[in-house]
ROKOL-583345 format. One record per residue (C-alpha): residue number from 1; residue in one letter; x, y, z; chain. Coordinates in Angstrom, 2 decimals. Each point is the difference from the previous one (the first is absolute). Last residue first. Example, Ala and Ser with C-alpha at 12.3 -4.5 7.8 and 13.67 -1.06 7.14 Angstrom:
2
+-----+-----+---------+---------+---------+-------+
!   n ! res !      px !      py !      pz ! chain !
+-----+-----+---------+---------+---------+-------+
!   2 !   s !   13.67 !   -1.06 !    7.14 !     A !
!   1 !   a !   -1.37 !   -3.44 !    0.66 !     A !
+-----+-----+---------+---------+---------+-------+
***
This chain:
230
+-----+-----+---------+---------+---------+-------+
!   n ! res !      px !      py !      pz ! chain !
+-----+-----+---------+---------+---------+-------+
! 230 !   x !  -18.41 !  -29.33 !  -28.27 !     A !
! 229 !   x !    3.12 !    0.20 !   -2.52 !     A !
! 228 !   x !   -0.92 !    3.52 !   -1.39 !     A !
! 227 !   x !    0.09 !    0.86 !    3.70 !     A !
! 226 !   x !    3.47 !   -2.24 !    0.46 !     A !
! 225 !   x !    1.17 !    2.13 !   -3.04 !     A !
! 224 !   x !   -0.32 !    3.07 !    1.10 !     A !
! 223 !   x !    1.14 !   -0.16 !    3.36 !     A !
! 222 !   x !    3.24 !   -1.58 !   -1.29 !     A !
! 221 !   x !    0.37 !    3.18 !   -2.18 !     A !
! 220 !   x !   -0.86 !    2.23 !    3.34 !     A !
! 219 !   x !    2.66 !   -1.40 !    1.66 !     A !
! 218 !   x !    2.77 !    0.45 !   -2.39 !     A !
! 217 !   x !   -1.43 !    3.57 !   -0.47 !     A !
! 216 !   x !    1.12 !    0.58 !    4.20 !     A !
! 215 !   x !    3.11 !   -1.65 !   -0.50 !     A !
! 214 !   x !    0.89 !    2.14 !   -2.66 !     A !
! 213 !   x !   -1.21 !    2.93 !    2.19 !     A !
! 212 !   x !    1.79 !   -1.61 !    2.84 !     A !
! 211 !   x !    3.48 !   -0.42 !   -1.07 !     A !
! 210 !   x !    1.78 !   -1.65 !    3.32 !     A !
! 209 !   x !    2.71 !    3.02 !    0.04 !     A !
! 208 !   x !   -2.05 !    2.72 !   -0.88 !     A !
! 207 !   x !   -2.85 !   -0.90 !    2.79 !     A !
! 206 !   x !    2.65 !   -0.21 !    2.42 !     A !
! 205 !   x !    1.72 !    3.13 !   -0.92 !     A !
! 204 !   x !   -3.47 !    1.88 !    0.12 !     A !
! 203 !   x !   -0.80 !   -1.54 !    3.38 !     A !
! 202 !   x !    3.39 !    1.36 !    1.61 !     A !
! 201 !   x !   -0.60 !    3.00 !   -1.82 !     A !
! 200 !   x !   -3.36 !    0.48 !    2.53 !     A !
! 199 !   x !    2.23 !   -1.42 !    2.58 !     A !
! 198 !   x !    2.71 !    2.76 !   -0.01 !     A !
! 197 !   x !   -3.05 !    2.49 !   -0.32 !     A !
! 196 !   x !   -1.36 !   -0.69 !    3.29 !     A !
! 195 !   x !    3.55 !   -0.29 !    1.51 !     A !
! 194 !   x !    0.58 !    3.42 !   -1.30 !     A !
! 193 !   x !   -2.90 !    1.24 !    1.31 !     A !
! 192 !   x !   -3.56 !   -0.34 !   -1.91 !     A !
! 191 !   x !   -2.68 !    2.91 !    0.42 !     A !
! 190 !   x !   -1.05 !   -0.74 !   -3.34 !     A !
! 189 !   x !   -0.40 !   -2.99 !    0.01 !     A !
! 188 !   x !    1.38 !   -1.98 !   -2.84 !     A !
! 187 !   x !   -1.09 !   -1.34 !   -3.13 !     A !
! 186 !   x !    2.36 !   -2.76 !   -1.72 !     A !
! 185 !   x !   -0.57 !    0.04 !   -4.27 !     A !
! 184 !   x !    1.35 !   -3.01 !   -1.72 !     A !
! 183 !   x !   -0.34 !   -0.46 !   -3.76 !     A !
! 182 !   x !   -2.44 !   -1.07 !   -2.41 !     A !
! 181 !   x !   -2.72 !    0.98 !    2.46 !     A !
! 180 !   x !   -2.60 !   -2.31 !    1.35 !     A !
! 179 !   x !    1.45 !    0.56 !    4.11 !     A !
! 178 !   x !    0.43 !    3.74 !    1.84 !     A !
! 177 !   x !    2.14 !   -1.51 !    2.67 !     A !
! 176 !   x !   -0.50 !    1.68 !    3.17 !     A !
! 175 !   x !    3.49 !    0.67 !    2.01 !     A !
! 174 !   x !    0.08 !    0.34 !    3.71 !     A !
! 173 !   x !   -0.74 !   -3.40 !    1.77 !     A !
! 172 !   x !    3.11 !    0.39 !    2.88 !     A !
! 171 !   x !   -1.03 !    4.29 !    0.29 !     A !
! 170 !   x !   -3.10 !   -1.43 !    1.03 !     A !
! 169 !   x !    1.41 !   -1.22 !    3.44 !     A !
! 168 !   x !   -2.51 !   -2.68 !    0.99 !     A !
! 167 !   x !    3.16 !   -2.81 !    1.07 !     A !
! 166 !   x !    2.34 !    2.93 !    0.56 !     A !
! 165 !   x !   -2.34 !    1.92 !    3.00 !     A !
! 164 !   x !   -0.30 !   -3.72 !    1.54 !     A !
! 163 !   x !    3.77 !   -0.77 !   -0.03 !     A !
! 162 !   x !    0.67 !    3.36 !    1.47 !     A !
! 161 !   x !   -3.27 !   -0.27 !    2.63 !     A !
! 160 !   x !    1.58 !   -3.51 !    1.17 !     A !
! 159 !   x !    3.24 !    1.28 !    0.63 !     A !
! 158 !   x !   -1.31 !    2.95 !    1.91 !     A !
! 157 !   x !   -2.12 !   -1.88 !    2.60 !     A !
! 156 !   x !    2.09 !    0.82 !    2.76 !     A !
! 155 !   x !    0.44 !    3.81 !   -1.30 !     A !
! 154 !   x !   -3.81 !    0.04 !   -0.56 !     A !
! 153 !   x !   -1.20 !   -1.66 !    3.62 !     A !
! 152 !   x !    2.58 !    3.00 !    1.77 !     A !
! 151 !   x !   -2.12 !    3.10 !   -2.34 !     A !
! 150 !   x !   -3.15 !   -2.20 !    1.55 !     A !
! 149 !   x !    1.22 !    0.31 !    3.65 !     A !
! 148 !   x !    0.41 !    3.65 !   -0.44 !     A !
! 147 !   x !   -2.91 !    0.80 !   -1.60 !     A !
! 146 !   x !   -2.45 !   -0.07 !   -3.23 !     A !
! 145 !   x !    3.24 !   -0.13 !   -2.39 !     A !
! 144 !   x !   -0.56 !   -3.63 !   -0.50 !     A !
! 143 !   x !   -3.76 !   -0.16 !   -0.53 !     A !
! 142 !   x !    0.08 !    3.22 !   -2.36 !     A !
! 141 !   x !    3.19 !   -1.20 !   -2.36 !     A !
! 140 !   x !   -2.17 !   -3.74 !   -0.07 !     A !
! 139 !   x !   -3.12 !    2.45 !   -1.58 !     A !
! 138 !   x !    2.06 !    1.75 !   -2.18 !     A !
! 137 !   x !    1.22 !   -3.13 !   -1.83 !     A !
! 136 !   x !   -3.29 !   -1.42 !    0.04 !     A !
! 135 !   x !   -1.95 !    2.76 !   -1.50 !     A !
! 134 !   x !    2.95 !    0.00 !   -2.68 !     A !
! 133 !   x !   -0.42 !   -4.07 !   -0.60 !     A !
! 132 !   x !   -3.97 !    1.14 !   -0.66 !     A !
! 131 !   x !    0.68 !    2.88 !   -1.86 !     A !
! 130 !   x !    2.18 !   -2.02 !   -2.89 !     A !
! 129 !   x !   -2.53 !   -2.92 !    0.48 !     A !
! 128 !   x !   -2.68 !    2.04 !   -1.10 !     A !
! 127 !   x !    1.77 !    2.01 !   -2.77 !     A !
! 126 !   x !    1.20 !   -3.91 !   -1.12 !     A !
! 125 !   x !   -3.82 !   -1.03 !   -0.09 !     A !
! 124 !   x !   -1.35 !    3.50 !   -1.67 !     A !
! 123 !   x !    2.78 !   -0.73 !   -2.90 !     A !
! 122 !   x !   -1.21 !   -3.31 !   -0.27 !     A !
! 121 !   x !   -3.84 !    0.33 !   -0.12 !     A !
! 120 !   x !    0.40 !    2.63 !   -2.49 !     A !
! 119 !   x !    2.51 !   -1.73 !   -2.20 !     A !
! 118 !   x !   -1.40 !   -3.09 !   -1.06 !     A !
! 117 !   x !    1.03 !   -3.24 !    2.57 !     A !
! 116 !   x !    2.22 !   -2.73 !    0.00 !     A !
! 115 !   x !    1.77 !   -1.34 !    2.54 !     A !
! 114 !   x !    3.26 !   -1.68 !   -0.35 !     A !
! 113 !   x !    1.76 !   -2.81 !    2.39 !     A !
! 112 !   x !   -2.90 !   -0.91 !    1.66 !     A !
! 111 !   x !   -0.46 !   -1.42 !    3.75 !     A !
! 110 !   x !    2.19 !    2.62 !    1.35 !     A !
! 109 !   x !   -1.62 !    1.20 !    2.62 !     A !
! 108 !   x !   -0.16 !    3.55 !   -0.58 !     A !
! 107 !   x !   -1.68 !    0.72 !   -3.19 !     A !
! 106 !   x !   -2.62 !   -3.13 !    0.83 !     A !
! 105 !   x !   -0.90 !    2.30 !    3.01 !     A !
! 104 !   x !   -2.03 !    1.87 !   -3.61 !     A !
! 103 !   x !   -2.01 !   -3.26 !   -1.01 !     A !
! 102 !   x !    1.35 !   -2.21 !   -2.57 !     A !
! 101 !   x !   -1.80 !   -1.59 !   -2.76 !     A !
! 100 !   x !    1.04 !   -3.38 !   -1.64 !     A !
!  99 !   x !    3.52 !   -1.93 !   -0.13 !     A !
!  98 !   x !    1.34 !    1.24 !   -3.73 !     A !
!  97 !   x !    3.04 !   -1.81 !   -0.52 !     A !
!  96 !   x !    0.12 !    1.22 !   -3.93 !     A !
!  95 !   x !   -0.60 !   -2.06 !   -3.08 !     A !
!  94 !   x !   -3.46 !    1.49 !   -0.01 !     A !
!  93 !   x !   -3.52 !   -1.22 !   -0.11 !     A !
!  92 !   x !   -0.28 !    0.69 !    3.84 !     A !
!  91 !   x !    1.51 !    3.63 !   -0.89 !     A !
!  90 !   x !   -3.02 !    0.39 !   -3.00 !     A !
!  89 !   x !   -2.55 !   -1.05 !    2.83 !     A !
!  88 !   x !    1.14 !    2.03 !    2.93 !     A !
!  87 !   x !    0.50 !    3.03 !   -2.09 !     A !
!  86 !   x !   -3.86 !   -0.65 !   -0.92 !     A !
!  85 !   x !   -0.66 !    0.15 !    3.52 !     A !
!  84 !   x !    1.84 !    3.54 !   -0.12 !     A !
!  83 !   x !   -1.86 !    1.70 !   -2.22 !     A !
!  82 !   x !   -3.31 !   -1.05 !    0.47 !     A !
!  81 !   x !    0.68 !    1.49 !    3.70 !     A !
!  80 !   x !    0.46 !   -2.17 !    3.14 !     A !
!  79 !   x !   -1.30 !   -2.82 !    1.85 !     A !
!  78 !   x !   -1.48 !   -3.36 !   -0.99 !     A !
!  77 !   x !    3.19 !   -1.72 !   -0.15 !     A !
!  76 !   x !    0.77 !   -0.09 !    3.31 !     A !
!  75 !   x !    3.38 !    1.74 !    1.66 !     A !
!  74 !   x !   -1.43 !    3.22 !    0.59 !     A !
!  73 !   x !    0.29 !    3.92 !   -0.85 !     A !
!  72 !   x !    2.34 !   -0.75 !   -3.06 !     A !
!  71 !   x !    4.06 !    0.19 !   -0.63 !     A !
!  70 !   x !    0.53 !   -3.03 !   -2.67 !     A !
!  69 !   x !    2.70 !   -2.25 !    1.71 !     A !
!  68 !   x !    3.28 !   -1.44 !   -1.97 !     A !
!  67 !   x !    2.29 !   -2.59 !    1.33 !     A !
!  66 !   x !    3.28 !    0.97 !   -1.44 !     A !
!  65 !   x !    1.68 !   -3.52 !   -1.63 !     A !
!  64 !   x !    3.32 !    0.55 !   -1.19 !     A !
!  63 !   x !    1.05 !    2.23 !    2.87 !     A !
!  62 !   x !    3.26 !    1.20 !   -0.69 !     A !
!  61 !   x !   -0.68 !    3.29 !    2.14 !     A !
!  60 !   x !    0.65 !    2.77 !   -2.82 !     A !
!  59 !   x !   -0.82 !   -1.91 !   -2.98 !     A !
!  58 !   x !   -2.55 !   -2.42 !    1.20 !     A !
!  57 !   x !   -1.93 !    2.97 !    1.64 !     A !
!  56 !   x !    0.26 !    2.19 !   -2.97 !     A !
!  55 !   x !   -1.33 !   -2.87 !   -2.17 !     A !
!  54 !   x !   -2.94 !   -0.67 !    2.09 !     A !
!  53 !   x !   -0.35 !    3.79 !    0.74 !     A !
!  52 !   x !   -0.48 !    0.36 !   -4.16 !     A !
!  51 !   x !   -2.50 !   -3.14 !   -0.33 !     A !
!  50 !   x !   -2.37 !    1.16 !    2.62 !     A !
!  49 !   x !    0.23 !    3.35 !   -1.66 !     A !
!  48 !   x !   -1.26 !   -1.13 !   -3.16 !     A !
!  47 !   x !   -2.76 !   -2.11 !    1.60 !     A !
!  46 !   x !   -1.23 !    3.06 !    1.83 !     A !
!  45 !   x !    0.28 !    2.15 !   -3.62 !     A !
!  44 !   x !   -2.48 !   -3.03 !   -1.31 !     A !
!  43 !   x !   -2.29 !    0.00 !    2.64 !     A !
!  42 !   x !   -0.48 !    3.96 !   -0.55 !     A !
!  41 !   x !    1.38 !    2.99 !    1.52 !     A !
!  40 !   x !   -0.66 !    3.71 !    1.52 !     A !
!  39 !   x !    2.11 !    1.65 !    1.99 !     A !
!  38 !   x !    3.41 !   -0.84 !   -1.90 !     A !
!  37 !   x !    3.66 !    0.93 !    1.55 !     A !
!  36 !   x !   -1.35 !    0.23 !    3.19 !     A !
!  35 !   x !    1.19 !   -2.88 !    1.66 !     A !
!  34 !   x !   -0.48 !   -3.00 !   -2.27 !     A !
!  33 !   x !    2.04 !   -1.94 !    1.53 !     A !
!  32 !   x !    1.06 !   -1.89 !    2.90 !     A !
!  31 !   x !    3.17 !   -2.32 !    0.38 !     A !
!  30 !   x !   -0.39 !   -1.29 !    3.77 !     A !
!  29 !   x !    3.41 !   -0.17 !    2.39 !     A !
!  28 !   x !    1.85 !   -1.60 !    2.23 !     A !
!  27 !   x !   -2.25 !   -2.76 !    2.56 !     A !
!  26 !   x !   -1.93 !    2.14 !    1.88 !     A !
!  25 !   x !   -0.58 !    2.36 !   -3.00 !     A !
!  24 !   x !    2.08 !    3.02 !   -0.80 !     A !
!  23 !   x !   -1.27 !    1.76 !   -3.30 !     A !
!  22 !   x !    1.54 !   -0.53 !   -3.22 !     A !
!  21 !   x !   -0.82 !    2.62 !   -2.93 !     A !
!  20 !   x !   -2.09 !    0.28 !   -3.25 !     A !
!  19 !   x !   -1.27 !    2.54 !   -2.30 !     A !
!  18 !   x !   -1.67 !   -1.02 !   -3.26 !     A !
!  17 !   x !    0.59 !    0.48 !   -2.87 !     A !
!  16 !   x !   -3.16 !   -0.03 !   -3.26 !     A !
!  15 !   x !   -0.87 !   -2.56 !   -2.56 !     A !
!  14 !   x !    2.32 !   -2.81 !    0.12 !     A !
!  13 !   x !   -0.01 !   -2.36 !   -2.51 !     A !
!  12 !   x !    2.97 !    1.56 !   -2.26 !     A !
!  11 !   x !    2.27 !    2.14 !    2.51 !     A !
!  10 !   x !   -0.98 !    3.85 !    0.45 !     A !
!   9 !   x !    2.02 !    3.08 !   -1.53 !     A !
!   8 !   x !    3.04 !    0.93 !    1.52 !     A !
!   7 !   x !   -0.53 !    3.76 !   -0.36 !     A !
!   6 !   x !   -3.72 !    0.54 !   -0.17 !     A !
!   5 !   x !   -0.47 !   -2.34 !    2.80 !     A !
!   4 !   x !    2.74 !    1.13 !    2.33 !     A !
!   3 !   x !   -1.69 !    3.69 !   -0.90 !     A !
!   2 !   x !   -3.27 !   -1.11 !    0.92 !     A !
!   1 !   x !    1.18 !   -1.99 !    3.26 !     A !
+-----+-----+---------+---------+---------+-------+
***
């Protein structure tokens, strides 16, 4: 991230990158950032990257209208930090479709298009889920290798564990786009395979070919002036 910084420099109106990926939800996928790029952050930085996975999520999935959720430990108003309620309040001022607080399931389910959150809390959410679908994985391995009539249930149910195994595969959402930059930067795993690594410069070809940095200072110009408007 520092040398991406010092390189490309950052884009005017945003004041640090942030990392962001998609994660499978039930109904495709959830833009979330910031994952680790920034530990500590302000209202202001949230805002910023509620307006960069907006962009990123109408560039790469043509959605013109990403419903955007504020990552907090309820869905009322009255909880969470001083930082993020005032988040809440510069994002319900915004131009954006902000649609409140959302909870951690909220990840999943697919009610929100992009979740925001600082860096900390996101980068210990996507470790979490990254043991949890492992714990899982091993666990459904145990069950069906237990004996000889499970080993039988496994080669019935084959099929259904292949299309299961490619829905959470991670190798699918490899490719974490380091977004604020004045150009595009793709992190990937590093334990990525070749199919791993195909997607990450699948995302970076994407994210060429639909302009997002430009798109992303576009956005924060109409910010801009519908604040100075209100």
């Amino acid at each position: 991230m520092a040398t991406a910084r010092f390189v490309l420099k950052m884009l005017p109106g945003i004041d640090r990158p942030a990392i962001c990926t998609a994660l499978p939800s039930n109904t495709a996928h959830t833009w979330m950032l910031d994952l680790g790029a920034n530990v500590d952050c302000d209202a202001e930085h949230l805002l910023q990257f509620a307006v960069m996975g907006s962009v990123l999520a109408k560039a790469v999935d043509n959605n013109e209208h990403p419903r955007i959720g504020l990552l907090n430990v309820g869905e009322e108003e009255t909880k969470g930090n001083e930082q993020v309620k005032q988040a809440a309040q510069l994002l319900s001022h915004s131009h954006l479709d902000y649609q409140g607080y959302a909870e951690g399931d909220d990840i999943y389910k697919g009610n929100f298009d992009v979740i925001v959150c600082d860096g900390f809390v996101g980068n210990i959410s996507l470790k979490t889920s990254e043991g949890v679908a492992r714990m899982i994985a091993q666990f459904i391995r145990e069950e069906f290798s237990r004996n000889l009539l499970t080993k039988l249930a496994a080669l019935v149910t084959m099929p259904v564990l292949k299309s299961f195994r490619k829905r959470i595969d991670p190798r699918r959402y490899n490719g974490a786009t380091l977004l604020g930059l004045r150009g595009i930067v793709i992190k990937s795993h590093g334990g990525a395979d070749p199919l791993a690594f195909a997607n990450a410069i699948k995302v970076a070809i994407v994210e060429v070919r639909e302009s997002v940095p430009e798109r992303i200072s576009n956005q924060l110009e109409i910010y801009l002036q519908h604040r100075q408007a209100i």
